[in-house]
N, C-alpha and C positions, 0 to 999 in steps of 0.2 A: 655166356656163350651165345653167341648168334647163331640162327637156325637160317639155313639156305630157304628162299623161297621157293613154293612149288608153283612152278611154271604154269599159269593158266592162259588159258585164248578165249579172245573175244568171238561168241555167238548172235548175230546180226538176223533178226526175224523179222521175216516182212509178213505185214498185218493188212497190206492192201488198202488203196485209198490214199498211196503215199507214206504211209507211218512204217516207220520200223523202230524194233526195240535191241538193244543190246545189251548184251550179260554176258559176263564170264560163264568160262566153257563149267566149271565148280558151283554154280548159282543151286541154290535149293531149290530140287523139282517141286515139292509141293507148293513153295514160296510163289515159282514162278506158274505155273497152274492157275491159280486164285487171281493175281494180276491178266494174267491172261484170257480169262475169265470176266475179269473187267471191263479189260477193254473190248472184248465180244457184244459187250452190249452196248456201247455207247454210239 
């Protein structure tokens, strides 16, 4: 059986200085947190 996919959307975060990042709207909050985090510092 094939399972329907769930419909996600792309979330487009601007980071200033030009960068933006994009993730589905479904992305692990903690996952993205930590990267976020990352790029804070650089």
């Amino acid at each position: 059986m094939i399972r329907p996919r769930k419909k996600t959307s792309v979330v487009t975060i601007e980071l200033g200085g030009g960068r933006r990042i994009r993730v589905e709207s479904d992305v692990d909050i903690e996952a993205l947190g930590r990267i976020l985090n990352v790029l804070e510092r650089r």
